[in-house]
DRENDO-1510 file (C-alpha; in Angstrom, 1 decimal, always signed):
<recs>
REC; n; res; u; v; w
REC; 1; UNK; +62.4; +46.6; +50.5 .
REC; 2; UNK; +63.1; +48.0; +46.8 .
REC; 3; UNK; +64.5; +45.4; +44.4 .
REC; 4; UNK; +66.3; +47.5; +41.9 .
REC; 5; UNK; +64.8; +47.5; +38.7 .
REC; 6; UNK; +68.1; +46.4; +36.3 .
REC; 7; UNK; +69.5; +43.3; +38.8 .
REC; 8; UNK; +68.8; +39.6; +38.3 .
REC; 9; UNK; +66.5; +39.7; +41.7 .
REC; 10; UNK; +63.9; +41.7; +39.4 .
REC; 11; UNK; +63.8; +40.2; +36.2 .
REC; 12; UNK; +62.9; +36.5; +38.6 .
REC; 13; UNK; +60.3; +38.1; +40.6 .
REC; 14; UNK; +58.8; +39.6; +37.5 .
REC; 15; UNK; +59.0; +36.6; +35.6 .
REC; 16; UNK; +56.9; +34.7; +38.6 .
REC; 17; UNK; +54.4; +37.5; +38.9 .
REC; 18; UNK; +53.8; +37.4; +35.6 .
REC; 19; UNK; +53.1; +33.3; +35.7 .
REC; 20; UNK; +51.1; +33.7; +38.4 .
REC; 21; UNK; +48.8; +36.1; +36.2 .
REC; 22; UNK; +48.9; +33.5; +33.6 .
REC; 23; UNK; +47.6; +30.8; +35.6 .
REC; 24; UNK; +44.9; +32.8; +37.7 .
REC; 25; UNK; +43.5; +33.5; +34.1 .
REC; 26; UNK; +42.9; +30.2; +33.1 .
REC; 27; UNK; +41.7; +29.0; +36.3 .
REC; 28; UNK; +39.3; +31.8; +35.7 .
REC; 29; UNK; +38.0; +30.8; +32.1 .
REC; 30; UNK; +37.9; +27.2; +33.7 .
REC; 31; UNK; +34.6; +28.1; +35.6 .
REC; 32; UNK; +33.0; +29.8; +33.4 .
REC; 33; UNK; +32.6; +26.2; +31.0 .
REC; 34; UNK; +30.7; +23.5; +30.6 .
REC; 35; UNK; +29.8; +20.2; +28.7 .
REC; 36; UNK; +26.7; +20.0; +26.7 .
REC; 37; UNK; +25.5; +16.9; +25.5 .
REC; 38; UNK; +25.7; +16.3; +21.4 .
REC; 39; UNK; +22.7; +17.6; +19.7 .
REC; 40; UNK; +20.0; +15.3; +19.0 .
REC; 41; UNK; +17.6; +16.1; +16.4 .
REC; 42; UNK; +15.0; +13.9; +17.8 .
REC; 43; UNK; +14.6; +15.8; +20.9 .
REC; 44; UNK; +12.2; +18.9; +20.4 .
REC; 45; UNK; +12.4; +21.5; +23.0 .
REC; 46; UNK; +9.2; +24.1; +22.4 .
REC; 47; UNK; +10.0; +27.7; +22.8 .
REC; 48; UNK; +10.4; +28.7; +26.6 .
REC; 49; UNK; +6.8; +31.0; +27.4 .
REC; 50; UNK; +8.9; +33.0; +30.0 .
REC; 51; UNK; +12.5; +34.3; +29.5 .
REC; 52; UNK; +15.0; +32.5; +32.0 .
REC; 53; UNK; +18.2; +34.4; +32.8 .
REC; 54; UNK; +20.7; +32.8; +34.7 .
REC; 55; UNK; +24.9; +33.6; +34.9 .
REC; 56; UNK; +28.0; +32.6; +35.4 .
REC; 57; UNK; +30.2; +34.4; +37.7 .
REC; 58; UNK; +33.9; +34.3; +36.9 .
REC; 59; UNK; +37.0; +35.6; +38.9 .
REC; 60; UNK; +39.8; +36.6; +37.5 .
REC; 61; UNK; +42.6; +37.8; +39.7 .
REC; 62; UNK; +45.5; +39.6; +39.0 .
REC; 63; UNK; +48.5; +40.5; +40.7 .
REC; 64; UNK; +50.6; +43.4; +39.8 .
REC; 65; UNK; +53.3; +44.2; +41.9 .
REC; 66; UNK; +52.5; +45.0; +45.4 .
REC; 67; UNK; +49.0; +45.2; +44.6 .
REC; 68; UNK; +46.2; +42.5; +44.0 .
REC; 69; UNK; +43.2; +43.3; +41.9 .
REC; 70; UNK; +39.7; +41.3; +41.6 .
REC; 71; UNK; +37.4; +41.8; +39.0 .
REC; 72; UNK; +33.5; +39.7; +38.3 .
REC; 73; UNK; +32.4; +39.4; +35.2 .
REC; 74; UNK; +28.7; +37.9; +34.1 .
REC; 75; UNK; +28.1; +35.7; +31.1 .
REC; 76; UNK; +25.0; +35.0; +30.1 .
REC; 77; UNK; +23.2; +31.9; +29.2 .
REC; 78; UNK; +20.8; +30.9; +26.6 .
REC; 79; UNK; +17.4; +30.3; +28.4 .
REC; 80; UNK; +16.9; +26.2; +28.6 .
REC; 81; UNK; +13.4; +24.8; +29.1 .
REC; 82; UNK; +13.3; +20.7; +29.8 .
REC; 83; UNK; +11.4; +18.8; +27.1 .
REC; 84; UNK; +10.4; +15.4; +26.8 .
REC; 85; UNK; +12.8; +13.8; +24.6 .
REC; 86; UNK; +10.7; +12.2; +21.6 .
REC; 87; UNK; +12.4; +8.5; +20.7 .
REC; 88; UNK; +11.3; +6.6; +17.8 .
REC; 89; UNK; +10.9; +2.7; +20.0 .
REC; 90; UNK; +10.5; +0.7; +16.7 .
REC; 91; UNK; +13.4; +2.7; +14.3 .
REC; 92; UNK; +15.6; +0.4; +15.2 .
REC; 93; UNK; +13.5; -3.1; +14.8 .
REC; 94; UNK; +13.8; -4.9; +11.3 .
REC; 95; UNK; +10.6; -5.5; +9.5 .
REC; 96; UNK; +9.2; -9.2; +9.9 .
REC; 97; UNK; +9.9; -11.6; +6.6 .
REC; 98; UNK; +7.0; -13.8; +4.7 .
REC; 99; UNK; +7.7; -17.4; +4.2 .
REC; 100; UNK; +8.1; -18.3; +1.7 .
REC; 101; UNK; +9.6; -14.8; +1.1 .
REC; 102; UNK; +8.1; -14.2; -2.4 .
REC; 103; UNK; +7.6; -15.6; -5.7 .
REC; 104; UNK; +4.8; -17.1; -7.9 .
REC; 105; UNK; +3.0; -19.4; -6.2 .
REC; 106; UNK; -0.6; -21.2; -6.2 .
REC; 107; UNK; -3.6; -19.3; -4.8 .
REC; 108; UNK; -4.7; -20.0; -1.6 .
REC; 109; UNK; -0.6; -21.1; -0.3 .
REC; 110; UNK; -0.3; -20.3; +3.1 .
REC; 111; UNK; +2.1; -17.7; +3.5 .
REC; 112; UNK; +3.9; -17.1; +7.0 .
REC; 113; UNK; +4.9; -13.6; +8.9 .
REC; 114; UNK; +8.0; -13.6; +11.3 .
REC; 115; UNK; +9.9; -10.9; +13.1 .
REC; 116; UNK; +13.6; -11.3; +14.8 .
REC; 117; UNK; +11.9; -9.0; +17.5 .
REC; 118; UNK; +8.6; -8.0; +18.6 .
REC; 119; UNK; +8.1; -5.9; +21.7 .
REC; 120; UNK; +5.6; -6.6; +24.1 .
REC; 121; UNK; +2.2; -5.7; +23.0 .
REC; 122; UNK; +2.7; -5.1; +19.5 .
REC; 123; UNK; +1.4; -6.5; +16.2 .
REC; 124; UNK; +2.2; -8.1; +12.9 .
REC; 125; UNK; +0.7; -6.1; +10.1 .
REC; 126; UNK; +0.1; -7.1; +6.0 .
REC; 127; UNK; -0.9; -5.7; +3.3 .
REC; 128; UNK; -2.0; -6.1; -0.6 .
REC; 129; UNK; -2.7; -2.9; -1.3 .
REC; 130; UNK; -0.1; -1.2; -1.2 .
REC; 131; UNK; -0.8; +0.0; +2.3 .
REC; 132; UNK; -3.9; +1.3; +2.3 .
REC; 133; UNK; -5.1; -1.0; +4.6 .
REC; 134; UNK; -3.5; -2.8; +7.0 .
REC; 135; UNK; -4.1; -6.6; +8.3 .
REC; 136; UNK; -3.1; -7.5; +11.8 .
REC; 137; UNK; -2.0; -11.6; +11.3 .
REC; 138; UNK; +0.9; -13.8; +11.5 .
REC; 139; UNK; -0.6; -15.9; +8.8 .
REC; 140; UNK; -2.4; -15.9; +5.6 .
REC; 141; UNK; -3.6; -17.5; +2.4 .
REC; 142; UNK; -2.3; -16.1; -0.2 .
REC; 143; UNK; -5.2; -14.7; -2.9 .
REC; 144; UNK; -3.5; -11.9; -4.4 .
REC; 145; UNK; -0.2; -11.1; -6.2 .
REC; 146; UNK; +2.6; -7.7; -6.9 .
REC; 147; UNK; +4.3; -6.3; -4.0 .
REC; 148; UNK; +2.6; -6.9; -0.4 .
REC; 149; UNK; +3.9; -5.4; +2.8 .
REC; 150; UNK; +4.7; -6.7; +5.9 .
REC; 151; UNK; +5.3; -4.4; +9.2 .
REC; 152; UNK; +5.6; -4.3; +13.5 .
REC; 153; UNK; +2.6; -1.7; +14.9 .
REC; 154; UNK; +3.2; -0.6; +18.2 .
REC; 155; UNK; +0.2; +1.7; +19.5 .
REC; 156; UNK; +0.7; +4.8; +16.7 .
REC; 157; UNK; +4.6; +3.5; +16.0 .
REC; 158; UNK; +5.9; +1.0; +13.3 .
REC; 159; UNK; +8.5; -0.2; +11.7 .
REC; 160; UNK; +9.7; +0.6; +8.2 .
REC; 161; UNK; +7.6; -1.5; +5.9 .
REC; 162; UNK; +9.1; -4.5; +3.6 .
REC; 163; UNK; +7.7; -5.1; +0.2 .
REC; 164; UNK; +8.0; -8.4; -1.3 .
REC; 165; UNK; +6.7; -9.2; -4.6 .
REC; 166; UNK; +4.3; -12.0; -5.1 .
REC; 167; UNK; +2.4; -13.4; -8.4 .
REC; 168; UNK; -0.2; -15.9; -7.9 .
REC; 169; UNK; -0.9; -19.0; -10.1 .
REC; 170; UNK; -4.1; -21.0; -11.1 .
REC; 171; UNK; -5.1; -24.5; -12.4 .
REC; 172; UNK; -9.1; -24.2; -13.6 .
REC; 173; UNK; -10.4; -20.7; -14.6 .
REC; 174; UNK; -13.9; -20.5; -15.2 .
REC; 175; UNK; -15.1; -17.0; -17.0 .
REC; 176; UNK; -18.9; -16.6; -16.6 .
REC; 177; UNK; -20.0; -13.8; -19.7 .
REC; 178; UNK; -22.1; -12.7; -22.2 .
REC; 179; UNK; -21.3; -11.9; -26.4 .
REC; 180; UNK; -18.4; -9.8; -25.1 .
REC; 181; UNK; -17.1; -13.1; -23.9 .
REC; 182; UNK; -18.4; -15.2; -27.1 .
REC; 183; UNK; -20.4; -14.7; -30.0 .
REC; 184; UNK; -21.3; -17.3; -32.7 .
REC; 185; UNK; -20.9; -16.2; -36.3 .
REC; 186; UNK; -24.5; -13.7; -37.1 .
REC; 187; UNK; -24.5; -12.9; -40.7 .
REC; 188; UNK; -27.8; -11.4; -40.3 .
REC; 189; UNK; -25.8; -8.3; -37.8 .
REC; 190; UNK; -22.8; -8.5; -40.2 .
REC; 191; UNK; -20.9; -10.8; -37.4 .
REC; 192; UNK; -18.9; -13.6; -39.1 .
REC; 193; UNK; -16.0; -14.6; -35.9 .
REC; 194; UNK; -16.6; -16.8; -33.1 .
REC; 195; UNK; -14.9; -15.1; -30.5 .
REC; 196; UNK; -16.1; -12.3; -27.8 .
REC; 197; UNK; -18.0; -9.4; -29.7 .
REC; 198; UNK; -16.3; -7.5; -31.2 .
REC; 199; UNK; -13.2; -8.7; -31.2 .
REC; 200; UNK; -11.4; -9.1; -34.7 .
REC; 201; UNK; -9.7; -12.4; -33.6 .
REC; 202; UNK; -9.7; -15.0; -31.3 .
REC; 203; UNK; -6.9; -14.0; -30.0 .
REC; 204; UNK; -8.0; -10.6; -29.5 .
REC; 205; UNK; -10.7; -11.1; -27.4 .
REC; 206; UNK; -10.0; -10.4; -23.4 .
REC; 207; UNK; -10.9; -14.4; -22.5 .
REC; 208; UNK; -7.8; -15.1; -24.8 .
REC; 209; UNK; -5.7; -12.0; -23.6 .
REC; 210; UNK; -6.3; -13.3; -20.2 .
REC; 211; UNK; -5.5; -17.0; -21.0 .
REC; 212; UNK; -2.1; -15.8; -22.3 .
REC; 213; UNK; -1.2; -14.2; -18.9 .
REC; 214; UNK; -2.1; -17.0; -16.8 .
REC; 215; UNK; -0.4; -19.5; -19.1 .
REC; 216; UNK; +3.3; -17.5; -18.5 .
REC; 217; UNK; +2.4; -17.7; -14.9 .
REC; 218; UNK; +0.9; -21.4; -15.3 .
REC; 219; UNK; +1.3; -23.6; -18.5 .
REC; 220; UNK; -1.1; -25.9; -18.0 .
REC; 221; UNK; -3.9; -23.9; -16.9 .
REC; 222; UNK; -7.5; -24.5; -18.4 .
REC; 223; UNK; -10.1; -22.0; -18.9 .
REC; 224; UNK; -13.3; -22.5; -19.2 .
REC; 225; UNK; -16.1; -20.1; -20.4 .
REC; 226; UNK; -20.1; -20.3; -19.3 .
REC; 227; UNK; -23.0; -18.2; -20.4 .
REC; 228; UNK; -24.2; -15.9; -17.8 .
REC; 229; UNK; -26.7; -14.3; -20.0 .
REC; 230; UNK; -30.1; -16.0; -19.0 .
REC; 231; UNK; -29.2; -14.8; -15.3 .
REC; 232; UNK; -28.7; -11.1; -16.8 .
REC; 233; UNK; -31.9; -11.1; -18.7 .
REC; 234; UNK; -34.1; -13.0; -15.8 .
REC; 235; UNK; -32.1; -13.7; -12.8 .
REC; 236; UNK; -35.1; -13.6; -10.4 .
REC; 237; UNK; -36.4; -17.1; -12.2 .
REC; 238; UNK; -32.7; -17.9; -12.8 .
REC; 239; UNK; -32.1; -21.4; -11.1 .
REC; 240; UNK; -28.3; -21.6; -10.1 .
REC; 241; UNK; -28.6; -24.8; -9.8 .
REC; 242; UNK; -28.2; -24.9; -13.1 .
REC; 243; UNK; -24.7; -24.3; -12.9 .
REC; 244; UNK; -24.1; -27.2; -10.4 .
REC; 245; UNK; -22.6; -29.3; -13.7 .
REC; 246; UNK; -20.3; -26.8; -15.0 .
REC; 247; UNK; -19.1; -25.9; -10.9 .
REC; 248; UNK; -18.0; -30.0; -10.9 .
REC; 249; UNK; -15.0; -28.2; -12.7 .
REC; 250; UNK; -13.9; -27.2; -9.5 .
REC; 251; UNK; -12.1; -23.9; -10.7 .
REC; 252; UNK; -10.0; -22.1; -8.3 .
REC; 253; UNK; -10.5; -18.6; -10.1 .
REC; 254; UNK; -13.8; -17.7; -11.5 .
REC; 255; UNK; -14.2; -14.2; -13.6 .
REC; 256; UNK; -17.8; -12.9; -13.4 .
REC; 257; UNK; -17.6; -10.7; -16.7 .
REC; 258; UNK; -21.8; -10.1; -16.8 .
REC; 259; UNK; -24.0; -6.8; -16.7 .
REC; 260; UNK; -24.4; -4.6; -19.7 .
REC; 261; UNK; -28.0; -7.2; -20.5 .
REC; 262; UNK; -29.6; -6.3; -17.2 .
REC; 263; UNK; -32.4; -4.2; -17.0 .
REC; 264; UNK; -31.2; -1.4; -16.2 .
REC; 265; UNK; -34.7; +0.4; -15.3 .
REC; 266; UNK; -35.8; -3.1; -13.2 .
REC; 267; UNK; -32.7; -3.6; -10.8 .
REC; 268; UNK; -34.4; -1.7; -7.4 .
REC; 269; UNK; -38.0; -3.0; -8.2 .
REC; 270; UNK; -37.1; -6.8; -8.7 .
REC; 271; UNK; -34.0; -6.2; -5.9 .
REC; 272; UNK; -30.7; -7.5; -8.0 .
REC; 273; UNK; -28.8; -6.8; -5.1 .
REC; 274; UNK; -30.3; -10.3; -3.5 .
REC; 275; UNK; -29.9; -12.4; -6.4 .
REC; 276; UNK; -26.5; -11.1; -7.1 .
REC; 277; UNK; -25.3; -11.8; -3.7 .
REC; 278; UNK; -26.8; -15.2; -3.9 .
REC; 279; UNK; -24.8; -15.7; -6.6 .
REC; 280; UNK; -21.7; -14.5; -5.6 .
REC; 281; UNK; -22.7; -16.9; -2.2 .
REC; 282; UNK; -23.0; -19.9; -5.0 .
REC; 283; UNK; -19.9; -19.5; -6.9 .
REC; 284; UNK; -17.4; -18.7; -4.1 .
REC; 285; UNK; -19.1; -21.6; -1.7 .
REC; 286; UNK; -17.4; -22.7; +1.6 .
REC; 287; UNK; -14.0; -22.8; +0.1 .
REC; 288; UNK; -11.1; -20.2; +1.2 .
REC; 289; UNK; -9.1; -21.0; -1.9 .
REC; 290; UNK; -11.2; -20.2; -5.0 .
REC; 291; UNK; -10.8; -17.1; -5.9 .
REC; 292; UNK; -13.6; -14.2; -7.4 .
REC; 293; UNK; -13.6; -11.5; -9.7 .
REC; 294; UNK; -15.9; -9.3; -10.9 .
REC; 295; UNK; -16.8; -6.9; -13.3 .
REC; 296; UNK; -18.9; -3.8; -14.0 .
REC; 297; UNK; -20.7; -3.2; -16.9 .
REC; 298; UNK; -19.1; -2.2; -20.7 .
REC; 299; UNK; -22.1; -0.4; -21.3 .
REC; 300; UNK; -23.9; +2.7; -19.2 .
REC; 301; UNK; -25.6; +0.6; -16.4 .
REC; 302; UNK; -24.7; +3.1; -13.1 .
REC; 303; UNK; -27.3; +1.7; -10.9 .
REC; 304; UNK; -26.0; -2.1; -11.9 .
REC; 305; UNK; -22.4; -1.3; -11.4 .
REC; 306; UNK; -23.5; +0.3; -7.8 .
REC; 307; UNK; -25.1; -2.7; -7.1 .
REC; 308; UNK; -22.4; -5.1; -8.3 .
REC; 309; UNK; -19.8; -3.0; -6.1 .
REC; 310; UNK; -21.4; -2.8; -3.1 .
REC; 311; UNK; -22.4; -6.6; -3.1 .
REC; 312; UNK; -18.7; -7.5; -3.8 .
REC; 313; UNK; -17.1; -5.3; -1.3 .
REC; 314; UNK; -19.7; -6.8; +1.3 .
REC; 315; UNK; -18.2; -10.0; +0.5 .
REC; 316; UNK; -14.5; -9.4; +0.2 .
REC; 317; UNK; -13.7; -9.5; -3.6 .
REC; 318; UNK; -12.5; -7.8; -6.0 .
REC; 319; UNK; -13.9; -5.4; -8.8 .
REC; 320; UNK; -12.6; -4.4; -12.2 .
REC; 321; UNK; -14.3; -1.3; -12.5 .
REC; 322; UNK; -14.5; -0.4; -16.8 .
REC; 323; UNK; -16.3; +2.9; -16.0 .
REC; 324; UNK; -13.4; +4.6; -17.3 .
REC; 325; UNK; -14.1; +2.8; -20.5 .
REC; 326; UNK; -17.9; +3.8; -21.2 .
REC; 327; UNK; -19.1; +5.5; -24.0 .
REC; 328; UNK; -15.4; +6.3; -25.5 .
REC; 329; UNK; -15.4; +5.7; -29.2 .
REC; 330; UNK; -11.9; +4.6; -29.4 .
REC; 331; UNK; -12.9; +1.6; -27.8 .
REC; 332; UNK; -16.0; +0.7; -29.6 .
REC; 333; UNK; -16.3; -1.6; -32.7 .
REC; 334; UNK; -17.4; +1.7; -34.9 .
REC; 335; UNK; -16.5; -0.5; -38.5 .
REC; 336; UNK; -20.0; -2.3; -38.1 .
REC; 337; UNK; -23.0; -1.0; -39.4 .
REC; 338; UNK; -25.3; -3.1; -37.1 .
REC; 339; UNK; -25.5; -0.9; -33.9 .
REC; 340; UNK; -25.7; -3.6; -31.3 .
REC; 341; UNK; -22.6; -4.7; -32.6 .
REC; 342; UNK; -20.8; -1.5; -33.0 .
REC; 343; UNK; -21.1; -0.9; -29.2 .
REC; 344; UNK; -19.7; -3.5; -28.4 .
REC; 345; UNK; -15.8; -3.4; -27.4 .
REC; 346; UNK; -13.2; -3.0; -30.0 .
REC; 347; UNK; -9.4; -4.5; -30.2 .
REC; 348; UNK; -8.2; -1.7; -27.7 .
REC; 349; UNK; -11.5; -2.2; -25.9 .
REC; 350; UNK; -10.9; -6.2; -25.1 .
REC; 351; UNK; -7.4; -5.1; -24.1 .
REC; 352; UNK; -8.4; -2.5; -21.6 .
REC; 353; UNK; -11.1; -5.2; -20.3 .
REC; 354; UNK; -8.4; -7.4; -19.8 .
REC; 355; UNK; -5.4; -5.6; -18.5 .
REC; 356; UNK; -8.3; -4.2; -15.8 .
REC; 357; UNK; -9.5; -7.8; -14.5 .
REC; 358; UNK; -5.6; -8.9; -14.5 .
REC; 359; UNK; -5.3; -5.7; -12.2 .
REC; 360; UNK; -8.2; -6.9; -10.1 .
REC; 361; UNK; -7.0; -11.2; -10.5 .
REC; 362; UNK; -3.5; -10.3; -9.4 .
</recs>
């Protein structure tokens, strides 16, 4: 049967063939879609070795007038290769807190570590040097001040690390030293103070730099100073008994500032090494919360200063290292004519001695 073209008969029929067209087409487009998940950039997928082709087949079909026609098209898809998605377990866990959480406080307070949440099998980790190394504890005496961290270790995972700053306080100082420490007036060497050598004021000496610190931190502090300087010049017949008396003090920081009189040439041969770490052994005794810090030599002593390092590190304390300060002319007491005097430190020289033990005390 012909519908002719011009009557209202056509123009319906047309207008339903060509909605029928309209909607095969998008039912078409339909199949060739799909959801993808939202991209993670976490998730590393390595490059696939060997090329995956896949497609999606799509029919479109289209009716126009009598006839029907079907047509395929192919779409490719990118090649997908599965990949283990790589999750962070600990990005979302807080850091643990100290308690107390900061603050200037006496040496040796205890100093607690807590976490809101700890997964199963990991650890509490501190540190007081600025993460270089990392100490697996809950608890802890405090010895050391500036900014420690605290953080969760999970196998090779952690957390994001707190910092909290800390300053540390102390009631009895005892500085063990030589004439850099304290010289009585020698008009015979053109010395005429009573201060460390050569200082040109009391209060220009490191003992008295150092004083000043601890003083802002503790007012009532007392420091004390004792001669080391018959252990430098004979310390295999040096009795440290000796310094049973001045030890009644009962300081909780003691500054070993002694080196540049040791034999330098002597130190293997008469073994150093074991009368400085007996030494060390007596001053620090069985107590947790006095602390010790030593000191390299002012003067060019390599083999002492080796010595004195290794036997500190073996026992856990600290080193103010003046290597950096040997030899330099600008901190050397040049103005004198007497040479033993003249190499000793300077203004700028007891202020570099001082700002490096404070470095090594806090």
């Amino acid at each position: 049967m012909t519908i002719p073209e011009k009557t209202g008969l056509y123009s319906s029929c047309k207008r339903a063939i060509l909605l029928a067209m309209s909607v095969a087409v998008w039912l078409g487009s339909l199949a060739c879609s799909s959801d993808f998940p939202a991209t993670d950039t976490n998730v590393r997928i390595p490059p696939a070795t060997t090329p995956v082709s896949s497609s999606c087949v799509c029919t479109t079909t289209a009716t126009t007038g009598s006839s029907t026609t079907t047509s395929v098209s192919t779409t490719p898809i990118s090649p997908t290769v599965a990949a283990p998605v790589v999750i962070d377990t600990l990005a979302g866990i807080a850091p643990p807190r100290f308690l107390p959480n900061g603050g200037n406080l006496y040496v040796g307070t205890p100093i607690r570590i807590t976490a809101d949440s700890l997964p199963a099998q990991a650890v509490i980790e501190y540190s007081v040097d600025g993460g270089q190394r990392w100490i697996a504890a809950q608890q802890f005496a405090l010895m050391d001040g500036g900014p420690l961290l605290t953080r969760i270790r999970l196998g090779s995972k952690t957390t994001r690390s707190r910092s909290v700053p800390f300053s540390v306080y102390f009631n009895r100082v005892l500085v063990i030293g030589n004439s850099i420490m304290s010289h009585a007036p020698d008009p015979s060497i053109g010395w005429a103070n009573f201060n460390g050598m050569a200082a040109s004021a009391p209060e220009k000496d490191f003992v008295h730099i150092l004083s000043r610190r601890l003083q802002l931190l503790q007012p009532s502090v007392i420091v004390k100073i004792l001669s080391g300087g018959d252990f430098e010049r004979d310390y295999v017949n040096f009795k440290l008994t000796d310094w049973n008396e001045p030890l009644t003090f009962a300081p909780d920081l003691i500054i070993i500032r002694i080196a540049e009189n040791i034999d330098e040439s002597s130190v293997d041969r008469l073994n150093l090494e074991k009368y400085y770490r007996d030494m060390l052994t007596k001053l620090a005794g069985n107590s947790k919360t006095v602390k010790v810090v030593c000191s390299t030599s002012f003067w060019y002593q390599p083999r002492t200063d080796a010595i004195i390092k290794k036997v500190a590190v073996e026992k856990g304390i600290p080193v103010a290292d003046l290597c950096k300060l040997v030899g330099r002319p600008e901190y050397l007491a040049l103005q004198y004519k007497d040479i033993g005097v003249a190499k000793h430190p300077n203004d700028a020289g007891m202020q570099q001695i001082a700002d490096l033990l404070w470095e090594a005390i806090q």
